[in-house]
One Martini backbone bead per residue (centre of mass of N, CA, C, O) as a GRO file, in nm:
protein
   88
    1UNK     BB    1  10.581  17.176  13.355
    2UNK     BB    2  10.332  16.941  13.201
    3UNK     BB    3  10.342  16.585  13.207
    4UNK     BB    4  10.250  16.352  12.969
    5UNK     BB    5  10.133  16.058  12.966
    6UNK     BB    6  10.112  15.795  12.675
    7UNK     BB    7   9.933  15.490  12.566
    8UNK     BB    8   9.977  15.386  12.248
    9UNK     BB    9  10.025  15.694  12.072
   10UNK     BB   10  10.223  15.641  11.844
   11UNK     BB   11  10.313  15.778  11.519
   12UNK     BB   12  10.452  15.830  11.253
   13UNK     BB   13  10.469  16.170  11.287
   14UNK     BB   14  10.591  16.179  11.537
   15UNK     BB   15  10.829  16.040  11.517
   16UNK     BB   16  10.967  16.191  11.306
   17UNK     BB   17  10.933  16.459  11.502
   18UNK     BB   18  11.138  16.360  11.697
   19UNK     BB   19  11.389  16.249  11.555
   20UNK     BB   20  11.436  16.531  11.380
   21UNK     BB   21  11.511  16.678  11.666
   22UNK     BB   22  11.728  16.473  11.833
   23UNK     BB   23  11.787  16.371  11.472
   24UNK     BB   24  11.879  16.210  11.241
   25UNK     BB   25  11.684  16.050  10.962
   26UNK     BB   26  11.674  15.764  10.702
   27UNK     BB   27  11.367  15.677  10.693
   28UNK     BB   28  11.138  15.591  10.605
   29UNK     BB   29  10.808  15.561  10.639
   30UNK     BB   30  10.737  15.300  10.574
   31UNK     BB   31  10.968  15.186  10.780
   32UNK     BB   32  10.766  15.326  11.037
   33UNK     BB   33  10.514  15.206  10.995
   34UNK     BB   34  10.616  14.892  11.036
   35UNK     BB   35  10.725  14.907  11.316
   36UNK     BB   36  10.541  15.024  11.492
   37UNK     BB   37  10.317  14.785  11.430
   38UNK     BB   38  10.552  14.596  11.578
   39UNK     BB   39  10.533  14.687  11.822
   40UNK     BB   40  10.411  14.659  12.170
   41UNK     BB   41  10.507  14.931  12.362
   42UNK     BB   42  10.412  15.284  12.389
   43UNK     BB   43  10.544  15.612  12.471
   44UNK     BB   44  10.453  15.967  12.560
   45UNK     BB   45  10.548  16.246  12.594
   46UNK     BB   46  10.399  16.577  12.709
   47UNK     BB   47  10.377  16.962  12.695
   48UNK     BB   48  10.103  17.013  12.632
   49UNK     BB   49  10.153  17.007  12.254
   50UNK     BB   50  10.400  16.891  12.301
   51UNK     BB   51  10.675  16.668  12.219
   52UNK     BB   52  10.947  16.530  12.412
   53UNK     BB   53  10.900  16.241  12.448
   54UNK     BB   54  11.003  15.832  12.373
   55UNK     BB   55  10.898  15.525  12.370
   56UNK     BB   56  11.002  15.151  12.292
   57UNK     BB   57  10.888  14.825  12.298
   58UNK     BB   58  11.045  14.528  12.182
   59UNK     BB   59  10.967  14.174  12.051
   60UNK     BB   60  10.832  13.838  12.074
   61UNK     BB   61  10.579  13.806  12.296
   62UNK     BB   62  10.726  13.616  12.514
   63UNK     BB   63  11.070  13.664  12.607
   64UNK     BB   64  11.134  13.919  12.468
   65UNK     BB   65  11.260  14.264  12.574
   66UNK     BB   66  11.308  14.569  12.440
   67UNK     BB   67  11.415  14.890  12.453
   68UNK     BB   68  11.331  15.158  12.220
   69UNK     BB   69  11.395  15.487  12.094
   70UNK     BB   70  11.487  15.697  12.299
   71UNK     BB   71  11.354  16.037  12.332
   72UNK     BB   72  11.490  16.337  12.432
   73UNK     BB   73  11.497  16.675  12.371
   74UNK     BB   74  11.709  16.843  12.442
   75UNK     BB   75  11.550  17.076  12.644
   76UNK     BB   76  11.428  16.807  12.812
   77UNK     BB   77  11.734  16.708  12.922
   78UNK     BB   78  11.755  16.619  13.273
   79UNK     BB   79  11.412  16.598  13.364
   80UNK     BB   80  11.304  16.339  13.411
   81UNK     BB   81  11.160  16.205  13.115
   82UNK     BB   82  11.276  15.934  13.104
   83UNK     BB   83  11.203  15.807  13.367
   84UNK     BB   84  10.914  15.827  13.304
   85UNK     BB   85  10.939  15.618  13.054
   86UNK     BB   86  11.098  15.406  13.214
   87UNK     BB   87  10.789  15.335  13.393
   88UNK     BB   88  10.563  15.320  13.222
   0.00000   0.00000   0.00000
């Protein structure tokens, strides 16, 4: 295992594919577009060419800021990824 953190690389195409794996998700494409857009910063764990974890901050870029989105692929779960993603 050897995890690489990326900051503010989350795309529509990765949120949905970790979604899809962690998750079942009902958003459309649309809906997951302008939200990205709108997060404030963003980070992506890799191990390989894998996605397997993801973080997002949400807020108002002023007074208020929070975790939001945070996913863990579940066999990568246990294994301080998410630690990793909320230290970023």
């Amino acid at each position: 295992m050897n995890i690489e953190i990326y900051e503010n690389k989350l795309t529509v195409d990765s949120y949905i594919e970790i979604k899809k794996t962690a998750f079942k998700i009902n958003n459309s494409k649309l809906q997951i577009e302008k939200s990205l857009k709108n997060d404030l910063y963003d980070v992506v764990a890799i191990d390989g060419n894998k996605l397997v974890g993801m973080g997002r901050i949400v807020g108002d870029g002023a007074i208020y800021w929070y975790l939001q989105d945070m996913v863990v692929i579940p066999e990568y779960q246990g294994k301080g990824i998410g630690r990793i993603i909320v230290k970023s």
